[in-house]
C-alpha positions, 0 to 999 in steps of 0.5 A: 763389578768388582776390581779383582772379577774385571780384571779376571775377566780381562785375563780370560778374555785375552787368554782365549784370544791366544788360543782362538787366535787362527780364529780371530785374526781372519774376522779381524782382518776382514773387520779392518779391510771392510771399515776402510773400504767402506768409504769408497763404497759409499762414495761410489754409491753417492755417484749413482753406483749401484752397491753390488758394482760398487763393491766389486770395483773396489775389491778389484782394485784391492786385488789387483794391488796384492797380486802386484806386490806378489809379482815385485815380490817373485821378479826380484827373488828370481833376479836375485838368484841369477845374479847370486855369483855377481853378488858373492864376488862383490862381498869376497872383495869388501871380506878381503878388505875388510879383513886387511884393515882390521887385521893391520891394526893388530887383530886376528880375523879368520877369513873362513870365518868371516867368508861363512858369516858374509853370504849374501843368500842371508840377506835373501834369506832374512827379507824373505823371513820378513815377508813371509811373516807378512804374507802369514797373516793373509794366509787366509786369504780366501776366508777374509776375502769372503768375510770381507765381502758378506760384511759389506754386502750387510752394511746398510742391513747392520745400520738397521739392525742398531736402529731396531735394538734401540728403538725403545732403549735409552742407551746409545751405541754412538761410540762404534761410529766414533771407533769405526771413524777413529779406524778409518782416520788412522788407517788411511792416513797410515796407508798415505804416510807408509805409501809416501815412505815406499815411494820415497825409499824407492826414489832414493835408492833408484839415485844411489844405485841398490838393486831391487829398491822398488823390494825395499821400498815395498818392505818400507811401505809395509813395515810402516804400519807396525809402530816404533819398529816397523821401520828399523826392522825394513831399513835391516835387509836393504841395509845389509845388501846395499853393504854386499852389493855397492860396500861400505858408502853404499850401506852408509848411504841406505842407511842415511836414506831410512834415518832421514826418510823415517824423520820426516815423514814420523815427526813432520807429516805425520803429526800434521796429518793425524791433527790431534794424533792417536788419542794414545801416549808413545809409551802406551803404544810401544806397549801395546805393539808387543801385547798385541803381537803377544796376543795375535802374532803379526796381526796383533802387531799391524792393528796394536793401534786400532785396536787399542784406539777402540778399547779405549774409546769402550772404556771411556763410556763407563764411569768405572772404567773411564780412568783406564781409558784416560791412563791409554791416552795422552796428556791432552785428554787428561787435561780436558777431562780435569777441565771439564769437571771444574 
């Protein structure tokens, strides 16, 4: 294929993903959560667990975790709200002080205005932007619970159906166990680390004394999924209403607690749990977050890495495309494929 036609073809690809987006996303979610629970499913079965009771227990288990998010996620607005006075007294009295220090050394701040900037309903506010931008890509929620469920009902009949189609080909299709593989690595050692962050978060802030730290550290642990930002963008809201609540050493604390927490789990046991990593240099997945996101929106931004693990894995299996796969991926992986072609 010519190089101008290939990449034609990507342009129309990817332009009517944008467009059937509302679309995709709901098969792509329902694709992703099917490849993760595959593995309990099948354990379950290696138990002696019939296969309809095997789905059935981890679809609960799955649900049950969802609704638990809902309800930290309504008690605390519902607490927020009754205690919004509190908060508003806490904020007026760092405004106040705020604004004699800075204006005691020769500024001018208009205290109408700062009053109107610090509100704390804006912290409310911004966290449940965040979260309903979380909540946005489920909001299909019945169509990839569905999806979900056909999808693993027919897993054993899509490994008979591969084995028909290629019973009298020369051609291997092993690369899609090596991508659903590759997936349910990454997105389960994902889930562990994003869960080790939210309990972490959540203990830390517990000890300083925020309010509604088991909120933040459910940010935490979401958040955690999308690459690079996901966890700046979690540490903001706690950040913010530490300052309003608890002031200056309190916002200060929330925020050594995000820097620390976000080191030690990205840089220590991270890498040691990925083993040989992502298959991805840092550059191509920073990149890929914000094609993603502009292709699919949220979803694109919580699956940029599968996805782009998965098209690198299809373009290394074509001679004529394999230098994109390699361009995607680490030195390592150019260093191997010089070697062994000596």
């Amino acid at each position: 294929m010519p190089s101008a036609l290939m990449w034609a073809s990507f342009i129309i690809i990817f332009g009517g993903m944008i467009y059937a987006k509302s679309i995709i996303n709901p098969i792509l979610m329902a694709l992703f959560i099917s490849i993760i629970c595959a593995k309990p499913i099948k354990y379950l079965q290696n138990k002696k667990v019939p296969q309809s009771l095997a789905i059935l227990i981890v679809f609960i288990t799955l649900t049950s975790v969802f609704i638990g998010f809902g309800e930290i996620i309504a008690n605390s607005v519902s607490s927020f709200s009754q205690n919004a006075a509190e908060y508003e007294k806490s904020l007026e009295d760092f405004g106040t002080t705020m604004i004699t220090f800075v204006n005691d050394l020769g500024f001018n701040l208009s205290v109408d205005k700062v009053e109107d900037a610090l509100q704390p309903s804006r912290v409310m506010t911004l966290t449940a932007g965040i979260l309903g931008e979380l909540g946005g890509f489920m909001g299909n929620g019945i169509t990839i619970f569905f999806l979900s469920l056909f999808l693993l009902f027919e897993l054993d009949e899509i490994d008979i159906k591969s084995k028909a189609i290629l019973k009298n080909s020369t051609q291997s299709f092993e690369y899609f166990t090596i991508i659903g593989k590759s997936i349910r690595d990454y997105l389960s050692i994902k889930t562990l680390t994003s869960l080790m962050t939210g309990v972490l978060i959540w203990l830390a802030l517990l000890f300083i004394g925020v309010d509604y730290a088991i909120l933040w550290a459910l940010i935490a642990f979401l958040l955690n999924f999308i690459p690079n930002v996901g966890s700046i963008i979690a540490a903001v809201p706690a950040v913010m209403f530490a300052l309003i609540q608890l002031g200056l050493p309190g916002a200060l604390g929330t925020t050594i607690v995000f820097v620390v927490v976000n080191l030690l789990i990205g840089n220590v046991v991270e890498p040691k749990l990925m083993g040989k990593g992502m298959g991805l240099s840092t550059f191509i997945v920073f990149i890929s977050l914000m094609f993603w996101g502009f292709v699919l929106g949220t979803v694109g931004m919580f699956l940029s890495v599968p996805l782009t693990m998965a098209i690198k894995i299809m373009l290394q299996q074509n001679p004529r495309t394999k230098w994109i796969a390699i361009v995607l991926g680490t030195e390592r992986d150019a260093l191997e494929e010089i070697n062994n072609n000596k």
